[in-house]
C-alpha positions, 0 to 999 in steps of 0.5 A: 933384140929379143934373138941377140946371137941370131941374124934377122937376115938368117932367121927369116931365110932359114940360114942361122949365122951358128951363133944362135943360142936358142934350142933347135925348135924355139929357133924353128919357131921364130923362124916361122914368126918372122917369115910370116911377118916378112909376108904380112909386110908384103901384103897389100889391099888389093891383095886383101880384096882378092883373097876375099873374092876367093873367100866361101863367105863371098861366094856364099852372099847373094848374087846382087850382094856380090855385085855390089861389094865388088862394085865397092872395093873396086871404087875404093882399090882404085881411090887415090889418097896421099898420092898413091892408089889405096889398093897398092898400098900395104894392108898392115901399115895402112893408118887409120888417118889415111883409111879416113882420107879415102872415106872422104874422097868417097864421100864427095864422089865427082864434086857431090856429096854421097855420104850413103855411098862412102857408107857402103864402101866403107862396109864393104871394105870393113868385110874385106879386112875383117876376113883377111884378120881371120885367115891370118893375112894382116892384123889390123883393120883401118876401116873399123876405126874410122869416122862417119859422116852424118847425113840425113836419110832420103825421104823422097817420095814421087807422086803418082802423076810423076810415075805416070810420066816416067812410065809413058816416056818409058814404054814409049821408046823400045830402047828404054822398055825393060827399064820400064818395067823394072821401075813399074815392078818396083813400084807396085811390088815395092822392091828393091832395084838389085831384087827386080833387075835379076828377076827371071821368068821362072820366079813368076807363076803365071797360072797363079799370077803370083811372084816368089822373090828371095830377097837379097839384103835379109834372105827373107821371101816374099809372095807378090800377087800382080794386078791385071796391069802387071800380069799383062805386061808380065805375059807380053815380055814373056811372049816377046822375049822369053827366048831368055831368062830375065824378065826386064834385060839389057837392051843395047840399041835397040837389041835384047840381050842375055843379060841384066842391067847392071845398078850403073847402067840401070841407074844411067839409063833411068836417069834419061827417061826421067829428063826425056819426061821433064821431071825433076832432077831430084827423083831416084829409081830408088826411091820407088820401094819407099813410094810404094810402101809410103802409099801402102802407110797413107792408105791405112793398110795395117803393119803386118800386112804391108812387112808381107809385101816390103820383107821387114822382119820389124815393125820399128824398119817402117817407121822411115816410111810413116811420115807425116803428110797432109793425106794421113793428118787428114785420114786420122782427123777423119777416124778420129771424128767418126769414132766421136772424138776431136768434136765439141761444138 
């Protein structure tokens, strides 16, 4: 409309009808205009993933970032929504309703409701469009304008009794060993399962049974001393599997690989143990950071020692850990009596 004696056909291919009247050089520039629109027409969400994977900023993220953003955009490229898969779909003219339909289908991933995960992808596809905005790729970002579902955070805590059983069955079977150890590490180092499963043998000094762990959600670095209990086991992996450099790798029938556990197929594998042990169907390998810190809380230990072992840099990061249970009501009674209050008769 704006370019009325010039061809839309001839602008974008460069071939003017002669009858343009526009200067050489404003004619040049609307030439470039409309082929990069014709390219970000083109543009599809797969395309937008992969030139983020290319990006420094991805290259940049941790090594279980990485793993988890992959894991991320590839649920949602594959995520049909309106009869078509997401990833094919134009990255430009993606609409903010279907943004929202594929947020719900991941939502209630297999028949159940994971709103946390929905969450995730959306993040993870969030990082992906804003990145193609900056280098210029598409103009618009769907998945900024969507709504959230509301969901209450998980407060599931296990009771020393269930570790106690999910290790036993653990250690018991070979197969099931470098999980295990995963799960026990976690517990007494309350660290996330991304962090533990990727520990290599040379983060641990074994003279001064102290482990060093970057961690990968916040870069924040923590130093771990082990008890005797896990030193112990710490030596034996070495001493049976240190022809590799992963503390707890994958073991595939019965034989050590080179590699780790991936979140999937750690979470898989847990999940076996845990109905090998006839524990409840409600109880996460995930939730081992918020059991141990929990027990940390419980015991009186002071703020800023427990933010030493768990990484947070705010106080305010550990009030999900500080609930309340029958062990800190009685504990504060009990301080609170000695301090000579809450006593009349």
């Amino acid at each position: 409309m704006f370019i009325r004696g010039c061809s839309y056909l001839g602008s974008i291919t460069g071939m003017c009808t002669g009858s343009c009247r526009f200067p050489r050089g404003i004619h040049t520039g609307l030439e470039k205009i409309f082929r990069r629109m014709g390219v970000m027409r083109n543009i599809t969400v797969q395309n937008v993933a992969r030139d983020y994977f290319g990006s420094l900023a991805y290259r940049n993220l941790s090594d279980v970032s990485r793993q988890s953003y992959a894991y991320n955009i590839e649920t949602a490229l594959n995520t049909r929504v309106e009869g078509q898969l997401l990833g094919y779909m134009k990255a430009n003219t993606l609409r903010i309703p279907t943004a929202q339909k594929a947020y719900h289908r991941w939502a209630e991933r297999k028949g159940k409701k994971t709103i946390p995960f929905a969450n995730h992808v959306k993040a993870s596809m969030n990082k992906a469009f804003n990145h193609a905005i900056q280098v210029g790729l598409i103009e618009n970002n769907p998945f900024s304008k969507i709504t959230l579902l509301s969901h209450n955070p998980r407060k599931k805590v296990w009771q020393v009794d269930q570790v106690k059983k999910f290790l036993q069955t653990a250690y018991d079977k070979f197969e099931y060993r470098s999980v295990g150890v995963i799960f026990h590490l976690m517990y007494v180092w309350c660290q996330r399962p991304g962090d533990i499963r990727l520990l290599t043998f040379d983060q641990y000094d074994f003279d001064k049974k102290v482990l060093t762990l970057q961690q990968s959600k916040r870069r924040a670095e923590v130093y771990l001393p082990s008890n005797d209990e896990i030193h112990k086991i710490l030596v034996q992996q070495k001493e049976d599997i240190g022809f590799q450099k992963y503390v707890a790798p994958k073991i595939i029938r019965g034989e050590v690989t080179s590699e780790p556990y991936c979140k999937i197929t750690l979470g898989t594998k847990a999940r076996k143990i845990r109905e090998e042990a006839g524990l409840p169907s409600d109880l996460w390998i995930m939730d081992m950071r918020r059991t141990g810190t929990t027990e940390m809380v419980e015991a009186g230990v002071p703020i800023g020692q427990i933010m030493s072992v768990t990484g947070h840099a705010n106080p305010q990061s550990l009030k999900p850990y500080m609930k309340n249970t029958l062990t800190s009501a009685t504990e504060a009674c009990r301080l609170r009596l000695k301090a000579g209050g809450g006593g009349i008769l």
